[in-house]
PAGU-143493 format. One record per atom (N, C-alpha, C): residue number from 0; residue in one letter; atom name; x negated, y negated, z. Coordinates in nm, 4 decimals. Atoms other than C-alpha are relative to their C-alpha. Example, Ala and Ser with C-alpha at 12.3 -4.5 7.8 and 13.67 -1.06 7.14 Angstrom:
BEGIN
+-----+------+------+----------+----------+----------+
| pos | code | site |       xx |       yy |       zz |
+-----+------+------+----------+----------+----------+
|   0 |    a |    N |  -0.0890 |   0.1190 |   0.0000 |
|   0 |    a |   CA |  -1.2300 |   0.4500 |   0.7800 |
|   0 |    a |    C |  -0.0900 |  -0.1200 |   0.0000 |
|   1 |    s |    N |   0.0820 |   0.1190 |  -0.0060 |
|   1 |    s |   CA |  -1.3670 |   0.1060 |   0.7140 |
|   1 |    s |    C |   0.0770 |  -0.1090 |   0.0730 |
+-----+------+------+----------+----------+----------+
END
This chain:
BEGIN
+-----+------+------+----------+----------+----------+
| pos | code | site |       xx |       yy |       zz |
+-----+------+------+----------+----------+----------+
|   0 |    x |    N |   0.1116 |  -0.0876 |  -0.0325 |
|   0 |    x |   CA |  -0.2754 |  -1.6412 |   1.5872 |
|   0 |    x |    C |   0.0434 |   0.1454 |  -0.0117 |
|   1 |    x |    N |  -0.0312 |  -0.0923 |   0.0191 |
|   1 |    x |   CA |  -0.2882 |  -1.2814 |   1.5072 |
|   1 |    x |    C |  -0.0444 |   0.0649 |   0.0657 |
|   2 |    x |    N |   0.0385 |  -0.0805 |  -0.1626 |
|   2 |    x |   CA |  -0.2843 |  -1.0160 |   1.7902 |
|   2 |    x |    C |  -0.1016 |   0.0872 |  -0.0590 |
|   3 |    x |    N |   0.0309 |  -0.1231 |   0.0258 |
|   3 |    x |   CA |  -0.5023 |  -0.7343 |   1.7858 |
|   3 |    x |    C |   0.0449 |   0.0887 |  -0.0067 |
|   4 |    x |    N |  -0.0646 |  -0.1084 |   0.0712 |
|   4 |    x |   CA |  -0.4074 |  -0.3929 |   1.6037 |
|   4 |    x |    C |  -0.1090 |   0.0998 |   0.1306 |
|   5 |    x |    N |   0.0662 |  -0.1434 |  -0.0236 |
|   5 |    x |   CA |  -0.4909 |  -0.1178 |   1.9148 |
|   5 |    x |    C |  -0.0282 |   0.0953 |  -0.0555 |
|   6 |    x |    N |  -0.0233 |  -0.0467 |   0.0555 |
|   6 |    x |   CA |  -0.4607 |   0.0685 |   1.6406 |
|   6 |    x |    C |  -0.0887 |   0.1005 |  -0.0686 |
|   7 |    x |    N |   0.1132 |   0.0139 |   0.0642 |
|   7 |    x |   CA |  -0.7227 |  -0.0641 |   1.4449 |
|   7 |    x |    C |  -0.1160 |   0.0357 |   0.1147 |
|   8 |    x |    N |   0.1003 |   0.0500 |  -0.1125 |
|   8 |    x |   CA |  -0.9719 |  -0.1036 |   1.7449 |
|   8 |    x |    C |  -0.0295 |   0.1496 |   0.0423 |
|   9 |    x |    N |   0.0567 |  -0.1301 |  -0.0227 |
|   9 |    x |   CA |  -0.9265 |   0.2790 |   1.8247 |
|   9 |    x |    C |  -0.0504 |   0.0611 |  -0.1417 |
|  10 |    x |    N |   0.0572 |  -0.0662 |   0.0948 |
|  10 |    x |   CA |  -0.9705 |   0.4016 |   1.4977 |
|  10 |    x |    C |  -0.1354 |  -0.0048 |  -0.0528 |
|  11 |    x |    N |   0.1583 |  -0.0055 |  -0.0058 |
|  11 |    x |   CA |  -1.3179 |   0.2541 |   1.4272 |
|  11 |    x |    C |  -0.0724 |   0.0009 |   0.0755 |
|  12 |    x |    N |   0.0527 |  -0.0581 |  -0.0729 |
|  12 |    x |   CA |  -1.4291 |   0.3400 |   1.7252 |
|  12 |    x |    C |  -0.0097 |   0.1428 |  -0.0081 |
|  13 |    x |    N |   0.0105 |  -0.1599 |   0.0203 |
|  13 |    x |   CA |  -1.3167 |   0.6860 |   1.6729 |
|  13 |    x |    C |  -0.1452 |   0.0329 |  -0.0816 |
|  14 |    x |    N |   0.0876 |  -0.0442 |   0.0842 |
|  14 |    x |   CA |  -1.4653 |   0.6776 |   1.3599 |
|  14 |    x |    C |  -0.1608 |  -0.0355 |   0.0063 |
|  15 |    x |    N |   0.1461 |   0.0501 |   0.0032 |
|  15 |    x |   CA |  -1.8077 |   0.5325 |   1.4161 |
|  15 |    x |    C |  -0.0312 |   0.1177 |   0.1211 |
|  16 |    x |    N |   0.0684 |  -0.0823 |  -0.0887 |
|  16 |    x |   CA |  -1.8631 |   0.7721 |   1.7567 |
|  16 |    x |    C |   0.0360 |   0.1837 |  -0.0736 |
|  17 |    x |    N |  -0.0172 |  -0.1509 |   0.1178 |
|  17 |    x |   CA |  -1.7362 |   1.1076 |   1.4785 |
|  17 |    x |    C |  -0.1045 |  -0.0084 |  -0.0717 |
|  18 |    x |    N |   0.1044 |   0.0111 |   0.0831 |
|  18 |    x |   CA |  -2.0003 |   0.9958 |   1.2851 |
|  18 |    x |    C |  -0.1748 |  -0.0194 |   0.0572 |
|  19 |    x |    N |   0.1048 |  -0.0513 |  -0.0684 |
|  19 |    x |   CA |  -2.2729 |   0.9977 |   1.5340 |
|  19 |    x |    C |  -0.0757 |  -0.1749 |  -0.0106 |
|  20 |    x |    N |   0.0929 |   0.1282 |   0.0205 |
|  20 |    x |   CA |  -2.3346 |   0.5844 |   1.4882 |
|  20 |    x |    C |   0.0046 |  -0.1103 |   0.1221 |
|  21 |    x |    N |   0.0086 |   0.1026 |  -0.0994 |
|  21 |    x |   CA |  -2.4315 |   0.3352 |   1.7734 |
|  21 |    x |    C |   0.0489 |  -0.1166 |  -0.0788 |
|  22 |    x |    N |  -0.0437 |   0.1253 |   0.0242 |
|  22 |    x |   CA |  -2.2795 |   0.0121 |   1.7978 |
|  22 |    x |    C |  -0.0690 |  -0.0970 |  -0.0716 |
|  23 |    x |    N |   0.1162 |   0.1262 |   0.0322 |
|  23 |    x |   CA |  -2.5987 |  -0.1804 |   1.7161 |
|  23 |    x |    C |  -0.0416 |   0.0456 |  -0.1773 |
|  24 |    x |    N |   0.0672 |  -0.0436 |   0.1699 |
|  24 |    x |   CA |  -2.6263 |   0.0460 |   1.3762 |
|  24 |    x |    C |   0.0951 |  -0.0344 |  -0.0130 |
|  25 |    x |    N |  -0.1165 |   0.0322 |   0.0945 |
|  25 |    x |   CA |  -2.3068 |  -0.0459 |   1.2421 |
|  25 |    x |    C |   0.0506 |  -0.1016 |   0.0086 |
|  26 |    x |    N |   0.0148 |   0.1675 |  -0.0271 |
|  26 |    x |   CA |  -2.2979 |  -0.3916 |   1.3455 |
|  26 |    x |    C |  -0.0962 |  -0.0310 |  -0.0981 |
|  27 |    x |    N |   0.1171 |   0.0403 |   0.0737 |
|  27 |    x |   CA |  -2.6640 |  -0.4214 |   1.1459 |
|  27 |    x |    C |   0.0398 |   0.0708 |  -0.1704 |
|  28 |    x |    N |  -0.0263 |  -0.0507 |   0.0625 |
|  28 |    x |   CA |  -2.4958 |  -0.1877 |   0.8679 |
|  28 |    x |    C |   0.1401 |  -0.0867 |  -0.0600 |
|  29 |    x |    N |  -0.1716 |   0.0526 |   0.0410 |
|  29 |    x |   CA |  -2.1466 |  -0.3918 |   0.8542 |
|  29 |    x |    C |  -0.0357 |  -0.1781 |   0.0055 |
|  30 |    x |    N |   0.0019 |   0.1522 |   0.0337 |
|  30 |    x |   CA |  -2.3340 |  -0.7571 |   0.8644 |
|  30 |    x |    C |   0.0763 |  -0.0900 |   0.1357 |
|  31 |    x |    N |  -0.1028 |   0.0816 |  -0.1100 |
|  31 |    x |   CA |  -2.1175 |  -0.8631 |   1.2205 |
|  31 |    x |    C |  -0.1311 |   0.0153 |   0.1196 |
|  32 |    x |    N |   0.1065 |   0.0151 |  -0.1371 |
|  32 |    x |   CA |  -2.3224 |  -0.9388 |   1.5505 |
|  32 |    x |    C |   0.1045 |   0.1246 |   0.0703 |
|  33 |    x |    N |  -0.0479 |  -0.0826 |  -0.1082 |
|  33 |    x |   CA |  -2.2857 |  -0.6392 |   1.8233 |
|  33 |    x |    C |   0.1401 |  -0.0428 |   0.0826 |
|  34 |    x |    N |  -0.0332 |  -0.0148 |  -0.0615 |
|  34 |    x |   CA |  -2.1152 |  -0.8136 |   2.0291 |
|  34 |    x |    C |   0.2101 |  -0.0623 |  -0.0693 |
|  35 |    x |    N |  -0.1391 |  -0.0257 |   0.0525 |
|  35 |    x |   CA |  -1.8035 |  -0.8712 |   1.7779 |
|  35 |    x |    C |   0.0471 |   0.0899 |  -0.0390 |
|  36 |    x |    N |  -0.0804 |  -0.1529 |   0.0440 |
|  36 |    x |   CA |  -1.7816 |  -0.5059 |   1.6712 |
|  36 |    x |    C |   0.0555 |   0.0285 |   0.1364 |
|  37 |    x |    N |  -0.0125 |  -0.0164 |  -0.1534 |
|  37 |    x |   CA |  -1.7492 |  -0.4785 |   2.0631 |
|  37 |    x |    C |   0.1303 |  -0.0429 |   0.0630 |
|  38 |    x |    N |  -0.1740 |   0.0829 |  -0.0303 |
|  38 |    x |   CA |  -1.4544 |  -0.7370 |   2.1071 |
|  38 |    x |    C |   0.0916 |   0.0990 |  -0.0668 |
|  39 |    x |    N |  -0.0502 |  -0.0406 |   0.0943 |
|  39 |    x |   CA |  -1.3480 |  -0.5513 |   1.7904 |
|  39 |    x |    C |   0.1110 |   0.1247 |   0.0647 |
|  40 |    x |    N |  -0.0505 |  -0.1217 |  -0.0898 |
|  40 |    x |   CA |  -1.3347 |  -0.2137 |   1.9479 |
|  40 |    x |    C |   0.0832 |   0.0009 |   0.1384 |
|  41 |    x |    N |  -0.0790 |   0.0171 |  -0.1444 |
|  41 |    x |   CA |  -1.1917 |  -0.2949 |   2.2651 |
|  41 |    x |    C |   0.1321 |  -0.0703 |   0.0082 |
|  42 |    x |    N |  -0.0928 |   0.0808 |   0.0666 |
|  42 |    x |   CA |  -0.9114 |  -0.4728 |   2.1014 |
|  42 |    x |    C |   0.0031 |  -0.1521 |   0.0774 |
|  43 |    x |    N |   0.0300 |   0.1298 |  -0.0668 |
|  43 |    x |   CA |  -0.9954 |  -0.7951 |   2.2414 |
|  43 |    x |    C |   0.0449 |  -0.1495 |  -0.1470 |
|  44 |    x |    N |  -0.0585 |   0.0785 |   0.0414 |
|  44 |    x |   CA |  -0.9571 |  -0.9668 |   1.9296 |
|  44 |    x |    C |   0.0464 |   0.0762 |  -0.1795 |
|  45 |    x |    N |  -0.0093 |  -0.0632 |   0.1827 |
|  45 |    x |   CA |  -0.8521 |  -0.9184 |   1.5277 |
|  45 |    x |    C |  -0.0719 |  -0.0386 |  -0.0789 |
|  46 |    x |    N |   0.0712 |  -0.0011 |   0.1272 |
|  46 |    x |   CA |  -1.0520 |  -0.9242 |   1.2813 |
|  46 |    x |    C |   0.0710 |   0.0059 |  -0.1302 |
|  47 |    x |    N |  -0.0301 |   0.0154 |   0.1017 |
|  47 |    x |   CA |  -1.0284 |  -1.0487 |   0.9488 |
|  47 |    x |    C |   0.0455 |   0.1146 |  -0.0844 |
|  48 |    x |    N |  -0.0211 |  -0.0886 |   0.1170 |
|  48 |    x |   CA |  -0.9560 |  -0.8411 |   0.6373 |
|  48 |    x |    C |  -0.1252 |   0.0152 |  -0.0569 |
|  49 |    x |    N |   0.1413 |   0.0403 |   0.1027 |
|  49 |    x |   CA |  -1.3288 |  -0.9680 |   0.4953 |
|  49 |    x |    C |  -0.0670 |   0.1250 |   0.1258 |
|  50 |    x |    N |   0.0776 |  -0.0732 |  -0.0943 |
|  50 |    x |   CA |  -1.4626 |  -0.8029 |   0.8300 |
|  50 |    x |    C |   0.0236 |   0.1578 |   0.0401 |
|  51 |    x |    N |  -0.0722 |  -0.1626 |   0.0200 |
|  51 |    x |   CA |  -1.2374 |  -0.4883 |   0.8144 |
|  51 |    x |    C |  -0.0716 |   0.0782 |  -0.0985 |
|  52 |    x |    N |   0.0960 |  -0.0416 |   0.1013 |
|  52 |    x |   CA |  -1.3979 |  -0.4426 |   0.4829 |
|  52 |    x |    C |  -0.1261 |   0.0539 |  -0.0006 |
|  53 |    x |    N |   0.1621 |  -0.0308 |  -0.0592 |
|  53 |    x |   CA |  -1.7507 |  -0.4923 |   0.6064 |
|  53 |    x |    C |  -0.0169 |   0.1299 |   0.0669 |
|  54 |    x |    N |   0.0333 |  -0.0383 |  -0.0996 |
|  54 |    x |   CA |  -1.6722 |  -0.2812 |   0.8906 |
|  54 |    x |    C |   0.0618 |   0.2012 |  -0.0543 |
|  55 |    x |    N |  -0.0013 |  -0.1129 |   0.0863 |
|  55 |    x |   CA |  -1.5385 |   0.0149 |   0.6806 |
|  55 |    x |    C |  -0.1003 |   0.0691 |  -0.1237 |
|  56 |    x |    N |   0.1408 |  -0.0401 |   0.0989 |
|  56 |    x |   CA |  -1.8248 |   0.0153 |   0.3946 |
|  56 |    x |    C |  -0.1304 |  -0.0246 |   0.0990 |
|  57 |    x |    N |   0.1529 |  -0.0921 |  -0.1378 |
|  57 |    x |   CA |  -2.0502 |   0.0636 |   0.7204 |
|  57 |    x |    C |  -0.0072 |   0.1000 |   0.0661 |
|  58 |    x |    N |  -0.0513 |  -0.1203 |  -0.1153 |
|  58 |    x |   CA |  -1.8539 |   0.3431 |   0.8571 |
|  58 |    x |    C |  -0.0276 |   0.0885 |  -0.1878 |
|  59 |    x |    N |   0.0034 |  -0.0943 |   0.1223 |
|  59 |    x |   CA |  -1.8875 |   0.4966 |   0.4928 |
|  59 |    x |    C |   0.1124 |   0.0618 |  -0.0987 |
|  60 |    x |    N |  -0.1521 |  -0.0366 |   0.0236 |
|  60 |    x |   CA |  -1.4913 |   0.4882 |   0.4250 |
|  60 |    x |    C |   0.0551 |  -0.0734 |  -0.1007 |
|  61 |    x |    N |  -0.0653 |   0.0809 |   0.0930 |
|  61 |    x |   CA |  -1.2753 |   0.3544 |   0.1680 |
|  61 |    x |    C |   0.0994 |  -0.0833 |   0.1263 |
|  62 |    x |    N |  -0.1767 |   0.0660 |  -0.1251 |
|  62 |    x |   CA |  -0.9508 |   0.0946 |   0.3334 |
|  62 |    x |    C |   0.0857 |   0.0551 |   0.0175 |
|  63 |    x |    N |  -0.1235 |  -0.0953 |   0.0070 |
|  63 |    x |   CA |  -0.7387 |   0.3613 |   0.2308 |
|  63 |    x |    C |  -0.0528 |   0.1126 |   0.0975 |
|  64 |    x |    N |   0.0187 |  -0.1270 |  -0.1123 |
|  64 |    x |   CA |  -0.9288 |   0.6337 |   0.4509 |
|  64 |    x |    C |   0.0080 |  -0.0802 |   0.1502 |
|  65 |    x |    N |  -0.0267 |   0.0808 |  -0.1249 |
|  65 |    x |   CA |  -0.9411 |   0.3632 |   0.7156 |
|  65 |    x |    C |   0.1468 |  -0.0305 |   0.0357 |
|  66 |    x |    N |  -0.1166 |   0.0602 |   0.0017 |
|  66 |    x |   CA |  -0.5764 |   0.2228 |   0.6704 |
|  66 |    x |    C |   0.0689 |   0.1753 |   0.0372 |
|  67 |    x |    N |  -0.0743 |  -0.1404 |  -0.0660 |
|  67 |    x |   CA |  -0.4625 |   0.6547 |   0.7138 |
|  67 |    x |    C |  -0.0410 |  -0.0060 |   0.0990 |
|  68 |    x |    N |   0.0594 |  -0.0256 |  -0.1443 |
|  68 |    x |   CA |  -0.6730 |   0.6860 |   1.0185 |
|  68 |    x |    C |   0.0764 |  -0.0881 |   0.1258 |
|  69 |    x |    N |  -0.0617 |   0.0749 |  -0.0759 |
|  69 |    x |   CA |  -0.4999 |   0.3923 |   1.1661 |
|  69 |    x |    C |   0.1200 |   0.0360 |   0.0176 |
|  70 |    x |    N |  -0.1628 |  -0.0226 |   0.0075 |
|  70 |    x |   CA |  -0.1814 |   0.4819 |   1.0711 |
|  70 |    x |    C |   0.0158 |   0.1292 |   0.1058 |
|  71 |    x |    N |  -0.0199 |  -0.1140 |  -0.0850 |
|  71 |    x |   CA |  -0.2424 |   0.8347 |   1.2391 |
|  71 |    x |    C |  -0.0040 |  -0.0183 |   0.1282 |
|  72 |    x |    N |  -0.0209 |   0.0505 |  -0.1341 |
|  72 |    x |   CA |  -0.3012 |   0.6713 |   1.5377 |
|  72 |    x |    C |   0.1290 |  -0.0434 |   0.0457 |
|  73 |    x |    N |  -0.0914 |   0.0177 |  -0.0087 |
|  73 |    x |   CA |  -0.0217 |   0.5217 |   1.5228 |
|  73 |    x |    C |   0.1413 |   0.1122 |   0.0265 |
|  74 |    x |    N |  -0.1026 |  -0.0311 |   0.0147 |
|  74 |    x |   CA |   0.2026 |   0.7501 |   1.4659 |
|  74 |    x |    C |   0.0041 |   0.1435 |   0.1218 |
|  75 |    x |    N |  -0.0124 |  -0.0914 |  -0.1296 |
|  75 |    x |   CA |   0.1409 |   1.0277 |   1.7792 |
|  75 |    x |    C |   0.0800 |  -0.1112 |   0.1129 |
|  76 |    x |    N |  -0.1177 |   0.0792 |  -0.0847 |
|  76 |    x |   CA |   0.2894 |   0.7325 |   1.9952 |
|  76 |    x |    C |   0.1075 |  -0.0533 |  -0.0534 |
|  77 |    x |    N |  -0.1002 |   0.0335 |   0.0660 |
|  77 |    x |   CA |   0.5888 |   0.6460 |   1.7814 |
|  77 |    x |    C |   0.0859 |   0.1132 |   0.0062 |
|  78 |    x |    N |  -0.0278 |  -0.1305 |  -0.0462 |
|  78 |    x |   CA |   0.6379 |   1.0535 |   1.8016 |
|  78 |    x |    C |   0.0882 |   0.0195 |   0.1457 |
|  79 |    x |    N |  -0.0547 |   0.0073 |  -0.1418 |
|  79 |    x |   CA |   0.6403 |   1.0601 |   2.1725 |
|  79 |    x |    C |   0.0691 |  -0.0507 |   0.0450 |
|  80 |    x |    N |  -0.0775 |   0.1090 |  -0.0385 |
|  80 |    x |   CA |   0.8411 |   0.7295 |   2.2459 |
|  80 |    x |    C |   0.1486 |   0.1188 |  -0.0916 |
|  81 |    x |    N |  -0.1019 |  -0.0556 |   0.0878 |
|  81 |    x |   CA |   1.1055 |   0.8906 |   1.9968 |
|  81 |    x |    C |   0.0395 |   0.1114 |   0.0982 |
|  82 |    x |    N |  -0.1089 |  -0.1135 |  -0.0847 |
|  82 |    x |   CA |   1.1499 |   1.2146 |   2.1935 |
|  82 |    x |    C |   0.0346 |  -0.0422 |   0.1219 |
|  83 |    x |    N |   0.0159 |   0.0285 |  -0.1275 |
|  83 |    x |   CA |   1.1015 |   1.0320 |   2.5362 |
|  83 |    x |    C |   0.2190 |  -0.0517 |  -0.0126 |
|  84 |    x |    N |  -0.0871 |   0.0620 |   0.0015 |
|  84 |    x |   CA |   1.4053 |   0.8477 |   2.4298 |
|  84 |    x |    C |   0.1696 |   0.0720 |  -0.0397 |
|  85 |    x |    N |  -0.1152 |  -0.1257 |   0.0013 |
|  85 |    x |   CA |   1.6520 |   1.1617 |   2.2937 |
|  85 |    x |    C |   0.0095 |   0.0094 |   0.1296 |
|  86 |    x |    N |  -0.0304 |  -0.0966 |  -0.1437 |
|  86 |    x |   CA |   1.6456 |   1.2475 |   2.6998 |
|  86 |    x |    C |   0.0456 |  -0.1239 |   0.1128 |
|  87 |    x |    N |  -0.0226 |   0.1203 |  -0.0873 |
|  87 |    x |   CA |   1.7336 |   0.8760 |   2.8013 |
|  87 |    x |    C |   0.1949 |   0.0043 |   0.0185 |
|  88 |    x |    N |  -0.1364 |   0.0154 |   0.0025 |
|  88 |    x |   CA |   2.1032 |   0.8491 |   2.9513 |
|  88 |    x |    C |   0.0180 |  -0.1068 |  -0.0629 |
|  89 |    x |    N |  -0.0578 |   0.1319 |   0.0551 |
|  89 |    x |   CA |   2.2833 |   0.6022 |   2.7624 |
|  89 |    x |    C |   0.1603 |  -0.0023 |   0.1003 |
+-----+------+------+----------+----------+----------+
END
């Protein structure tokens, strides 16, 4: 079973509330019932690759503007952990 990507789960949330779109439009726009963009977002569960797809050509994005966005998420806590850890006694 494959975990959920917090990653993922913040980023199209980001991106769908930057873009000014309710849950129920981009659920009806991306082909998924509400209440799985919902799991989606809340990282509750993972979503496919087929549904990533969907759920990006509803947000109006390519995978590659989606797949940076994620990554940027990513990478402010990978940042922080990193310096947290220069100041750790060994």
């Amino acid at each position: 079973m494959v975990e959920p990507d917090p990653a993922l789960a913040a980023s199209l949330r980001h991106m769908r509330e930057e873009r000014g779109i309710t849950r129920e439009a981009l659920a009806a726009r991306s082909r998924v019932t509400v209440s799985a963009l919902a799991r989606i977002e809340q990282g509750k569960v993972a979503p496919g690759w087929g549904t990533v797809r969907l759920l990006a050509n509803g947000l109006g994005v390519s995978m590659v503007e989606l797949s940076a966005a994620v990554e940027g998420t990513r990478r402010p806590a990978s940042a922080a952990s990193a310096r947290r850890s220069r100041f750790v006694r060994r």
